[in-house]
Structures are given as C-alpha cells and as structure tokens.
ZASEVO-850362 format. One line per 2 residues: number of its first residue (from 0); their letters; for each residue z, x, y of C-alpha. Coordinates in Angstrom, 1 decimal, padded with zeros to 4 digits, m for minus. Layout:
<recs>
NUM> A> Z:X:Y; ...
</recs>
This chain:
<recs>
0> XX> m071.1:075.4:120.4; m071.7:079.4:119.8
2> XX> m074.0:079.6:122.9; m071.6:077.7:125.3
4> XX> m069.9:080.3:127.6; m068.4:078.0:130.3
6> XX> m067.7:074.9:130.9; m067.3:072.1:133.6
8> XX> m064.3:069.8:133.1; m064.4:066.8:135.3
10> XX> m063.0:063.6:135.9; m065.5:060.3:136.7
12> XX> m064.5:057.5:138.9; m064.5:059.0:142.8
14> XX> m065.8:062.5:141.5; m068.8:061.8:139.6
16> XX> m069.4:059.0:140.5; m069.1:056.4:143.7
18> XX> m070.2:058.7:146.7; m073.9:059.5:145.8
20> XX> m075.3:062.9:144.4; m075.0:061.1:140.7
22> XX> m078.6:062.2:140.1; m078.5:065.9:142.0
24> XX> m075.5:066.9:139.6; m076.8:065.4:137.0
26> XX> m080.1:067.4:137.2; m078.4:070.5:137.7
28> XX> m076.4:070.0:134.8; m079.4:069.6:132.5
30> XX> m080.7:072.2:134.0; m078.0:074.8:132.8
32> XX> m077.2:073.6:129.5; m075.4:076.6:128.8
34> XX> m072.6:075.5:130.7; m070.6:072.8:128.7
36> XX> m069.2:069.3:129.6; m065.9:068.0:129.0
38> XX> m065.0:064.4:131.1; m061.7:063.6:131.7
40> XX> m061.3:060.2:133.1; m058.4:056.9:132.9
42> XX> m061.0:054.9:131.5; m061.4:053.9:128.1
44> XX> m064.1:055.5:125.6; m066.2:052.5:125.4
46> XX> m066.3:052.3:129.3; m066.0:056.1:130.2
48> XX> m069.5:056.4:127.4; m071.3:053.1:129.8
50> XX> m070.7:055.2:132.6; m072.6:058.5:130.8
52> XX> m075.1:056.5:130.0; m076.2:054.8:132.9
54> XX> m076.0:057.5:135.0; m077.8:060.1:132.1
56> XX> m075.2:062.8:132.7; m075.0:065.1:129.6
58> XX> m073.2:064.4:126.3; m070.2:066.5:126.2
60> XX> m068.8:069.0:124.2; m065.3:066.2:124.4
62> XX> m063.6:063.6:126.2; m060.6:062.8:127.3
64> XX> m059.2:059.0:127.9; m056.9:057.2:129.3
66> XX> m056.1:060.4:131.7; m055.6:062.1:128.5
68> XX> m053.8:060.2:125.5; m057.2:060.4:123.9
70> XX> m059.6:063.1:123.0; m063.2:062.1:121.5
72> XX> m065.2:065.2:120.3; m069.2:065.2:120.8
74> XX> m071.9:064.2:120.4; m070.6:061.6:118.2
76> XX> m067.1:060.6:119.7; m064.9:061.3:116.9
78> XX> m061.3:060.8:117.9; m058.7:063.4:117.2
80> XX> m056.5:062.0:114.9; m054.0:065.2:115.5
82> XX> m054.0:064.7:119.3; m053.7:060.9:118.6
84> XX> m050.6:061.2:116.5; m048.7:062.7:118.9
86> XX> m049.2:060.6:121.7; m047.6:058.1:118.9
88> XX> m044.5:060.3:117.8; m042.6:059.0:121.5
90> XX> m044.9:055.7:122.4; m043.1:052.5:122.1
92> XX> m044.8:049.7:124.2; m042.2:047.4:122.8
94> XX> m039.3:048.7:123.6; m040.7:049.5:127.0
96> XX> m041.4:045.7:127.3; m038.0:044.8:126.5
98> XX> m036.4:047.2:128.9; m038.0:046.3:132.1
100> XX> m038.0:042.4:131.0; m034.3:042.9:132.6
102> XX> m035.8:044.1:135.9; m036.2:041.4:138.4
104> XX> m039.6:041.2:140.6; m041.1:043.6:137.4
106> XX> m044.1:041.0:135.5; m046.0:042.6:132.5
108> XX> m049.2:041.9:133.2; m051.0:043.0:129.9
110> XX> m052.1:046.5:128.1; m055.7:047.3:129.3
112> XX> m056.3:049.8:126.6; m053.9:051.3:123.2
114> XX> m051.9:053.7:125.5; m051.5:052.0:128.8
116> XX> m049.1:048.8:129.4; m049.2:047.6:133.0
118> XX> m046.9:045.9:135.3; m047.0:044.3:138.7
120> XX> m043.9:045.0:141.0; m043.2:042.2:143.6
122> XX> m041.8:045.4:145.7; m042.4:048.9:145.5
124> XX> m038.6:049.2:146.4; m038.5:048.5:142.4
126> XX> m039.9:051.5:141.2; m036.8:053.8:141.3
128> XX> m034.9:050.7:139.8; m037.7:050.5:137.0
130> XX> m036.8:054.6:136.1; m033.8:054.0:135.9
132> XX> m034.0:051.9:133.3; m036.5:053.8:131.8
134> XX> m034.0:056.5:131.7; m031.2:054.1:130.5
136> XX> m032.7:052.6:127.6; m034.1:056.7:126.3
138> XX> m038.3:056.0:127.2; m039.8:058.9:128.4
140> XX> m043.2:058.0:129.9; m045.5:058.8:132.2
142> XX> m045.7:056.1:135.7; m049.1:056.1:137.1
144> XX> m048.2:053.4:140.6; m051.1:051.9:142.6
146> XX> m050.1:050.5:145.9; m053.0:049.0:147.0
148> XX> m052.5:046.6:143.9; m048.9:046.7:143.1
150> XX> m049.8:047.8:139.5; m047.6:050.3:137.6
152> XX> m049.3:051.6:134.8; m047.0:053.4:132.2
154> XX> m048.2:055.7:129.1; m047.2:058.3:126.8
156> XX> m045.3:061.0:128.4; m047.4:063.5:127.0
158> XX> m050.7:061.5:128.3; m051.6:064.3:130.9
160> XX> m055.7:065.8:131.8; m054.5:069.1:132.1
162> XX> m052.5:068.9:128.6; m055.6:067.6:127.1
164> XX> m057.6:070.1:128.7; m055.8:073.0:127.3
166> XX> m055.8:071.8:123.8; m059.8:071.1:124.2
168> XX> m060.5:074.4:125.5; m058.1:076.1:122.5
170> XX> m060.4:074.5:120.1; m063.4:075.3:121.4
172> XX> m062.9:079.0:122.2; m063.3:078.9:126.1
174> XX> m060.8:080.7:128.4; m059.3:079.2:131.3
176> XX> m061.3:081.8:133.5; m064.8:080.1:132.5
178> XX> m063.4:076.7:132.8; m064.4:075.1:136.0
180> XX> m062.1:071.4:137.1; m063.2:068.9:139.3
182> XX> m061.5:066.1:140.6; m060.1:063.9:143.7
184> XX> m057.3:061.9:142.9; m053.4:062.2:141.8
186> XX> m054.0:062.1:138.1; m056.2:065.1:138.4
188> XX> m053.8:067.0:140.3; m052.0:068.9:137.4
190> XX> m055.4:069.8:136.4; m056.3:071.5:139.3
192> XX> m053.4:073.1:140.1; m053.4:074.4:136.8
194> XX> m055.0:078.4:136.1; m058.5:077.0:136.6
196> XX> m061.1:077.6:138.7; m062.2:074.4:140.7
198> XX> m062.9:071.8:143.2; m061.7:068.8:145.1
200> XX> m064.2:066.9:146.4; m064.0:065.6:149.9
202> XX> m063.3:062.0:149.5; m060.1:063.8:147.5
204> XX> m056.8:062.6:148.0; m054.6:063.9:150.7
206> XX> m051.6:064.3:148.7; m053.2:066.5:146.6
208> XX> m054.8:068.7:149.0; m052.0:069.6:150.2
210> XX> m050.7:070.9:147.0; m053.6:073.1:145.4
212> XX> m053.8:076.3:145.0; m055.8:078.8:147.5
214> XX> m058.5:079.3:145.0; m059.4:075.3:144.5
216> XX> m062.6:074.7:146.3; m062.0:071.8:149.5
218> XX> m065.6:071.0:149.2; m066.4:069.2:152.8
220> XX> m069.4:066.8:150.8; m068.1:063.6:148.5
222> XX> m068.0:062.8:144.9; m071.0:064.0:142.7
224> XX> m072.3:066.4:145.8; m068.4:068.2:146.2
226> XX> m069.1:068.9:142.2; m072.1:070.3:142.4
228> XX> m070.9:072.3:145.7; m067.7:073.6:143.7
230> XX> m070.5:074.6:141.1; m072.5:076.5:142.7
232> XX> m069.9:078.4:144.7; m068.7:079.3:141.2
234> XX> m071.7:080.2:138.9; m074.3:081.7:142.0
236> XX> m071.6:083.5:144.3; m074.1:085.4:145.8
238> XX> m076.8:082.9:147.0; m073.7:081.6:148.9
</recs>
C-alpha cells in the first residue's frame, strides 16, 4: 500500500468491459503496478469478482458495489462493516414496499442484491408520482430508472461512486489529484464531475457528456481502449 502513488478508479460494464481493449488495458495495468486499482461498478461482489477474473485485470486495492452501498477492501474482499452500517441507518426496503404498493401501474419485481429493490413501471409518466410518494411517506433514496426495460431500481440514498470513492481514497492516503476516474454511464457521472482527473469513454452517455467538466478526457475510442487512452494522456503527457 506504501508504494502506491496513484490510482485508477473505474467502473466495469461499458468501460472495462463490452467494446474490446479488455486485454490492452489489462496488460498495461500489470505493467505499472505502481498505479492502484479501485472498481466501482452496480454489480454485486460475487459478479463484479467473475468479471476480474475472467478477464485477469488486477486485484484491487477496493471495490465498490452496487454503485456504491458496498466497499470490499483487497486482496481478500473484506467488507466494511463502518461503510456498511451507514447505508443501514436510513435503508428500509419495507417500508419502501409498502409505499409504492399504493401506486397504480408500479409492480415490485424483486431485490437483485441487499441494497437494491426493483420495480417495473407500466409508464414512465409514473415516476414523478412514485417521488412523490417517496417524499410523502419520509424515504429518502436514491432512483436509478432504465427505460429501455421499464425497471426502477431504488437504493440507499447515500449509495453514490463518488461518495464511496472519497471515503476509499481517505483511507488509503491518495489525493484527489493522483486519482484518475473512468466511466460512461449516468451512475458514474457524479464521479466524474467530481475534483478528479478522468475519462469518458466514447461509447459514454450523452447526457453526461454534456455535463463534465473541461478537464474530463472525451476519449474518441470505446470501453477498455477510452481507459487506457484517458491513461496515458494522464501518466505520459509528453509522449502525447
């Protein structure tokens, strides 16, 4: 931990994975093993660690699940019972389940992992109604919609990558300066338009483009290539 310097905090599905370049980041990241690894990723440990695996990208320094309620510290995945407990101070699936049972068109459809209860909506025109009674019945949480599947995902309030990210970074000793982010999708966009140095790879989504700061990389290559562009920019400026 002494030796690492810097560190590379990315996000999985669409950034290191699912465009190609798996193995050319992969390599370059053995390569420079004094920069650290930190994945933060909406899967769960036991699918986010499959994923490590198969692909052979290096064990990290932490992860964080379920875009955040959950930090594992490496290279043995301990959880963080201190981070763990307060996600719990405010989470109440059941009371959330009782709330939006009153909501017409809104059908549970199941909790995919401890901190994230899903819901399909017959109608997206639902989803101000479902805040509403969010707000109405005193749940603070955090909505994650998906159009393309009508699937509301709710979670802890407090379940945030960049959140997560800061409270890694604390721990470890690493400044926001030598911190590098990575990501393409919404739930990576309070990470990246955080203090951080970074990149949005090119398959990234618009809404967040248009939202970053002027110092976030717009990488024109995909997924695990856009990293490893963002990467390079950042640690050999001057063979650019």
């Amino acid at each position: 931990m002494a030796a690492i310097k810097r560190v590379l905090a990315t996000d999985i599905d669409g950034t290191l994975i699912g465009h190609g370049g798996e193995q050319a980041v992969r390599d370059y990241l053995l390569a420079h093993p004094e920069l650290g690894v930190i994945y933060l990723t909406g899967r769960t440990l036991n699918n986010a660690c499959s994923i490590i695996t198969r692909y052979g990208f290096p064990t990290p320094l932490a992860i964080a699940t379920d875009v955040g309620a959950d930090i594992y510290w490496g290279p043995h995945f301990e959880v963080d019972e201190y981070w763990a407990f307060e996600q719990r101070r405010n989470w109440s699936p059941r009371r959330l389940r009782t709330a939006l049972s009153e909501v017409s068109g809104v059908i549970y459809r199941g909790r995919s992992s401890h901190w994230r209860v899903a819901f399909e909506l017959q109608d997206p025109s639902l989803l101000p109604i479902v805040k509403s009674y969010l707000t109405q019945h005193h749940l603070t949480v955090r909505m994650l919609w998906y159009p393309n599947e009508s699937r509301l995902d709710i979670l802890p309030c407090t379940a945030l990558k960049s959140r997560a990210l800061q409270y890694i970074l604390r721990r470890i000793g690493v400044k926001a300066q030598n911190c590098f982010v990575a990501g393409d999708a919404e739930n990576d966009g309070d990470m990246l338009a955080n203090h951080y140095p970074g990149v949005l790879v090119a398959n990234g989504d618009a809404s967040v483009r248009n939202c970053l700061p002027e110092w976030i990389v717009r990488s024109r290559y995909p997924g695990a290539l856009g990293v490893l562009d963002g990467l390079q920019q950042w640690l050999e400026p001057q063979s650019q």
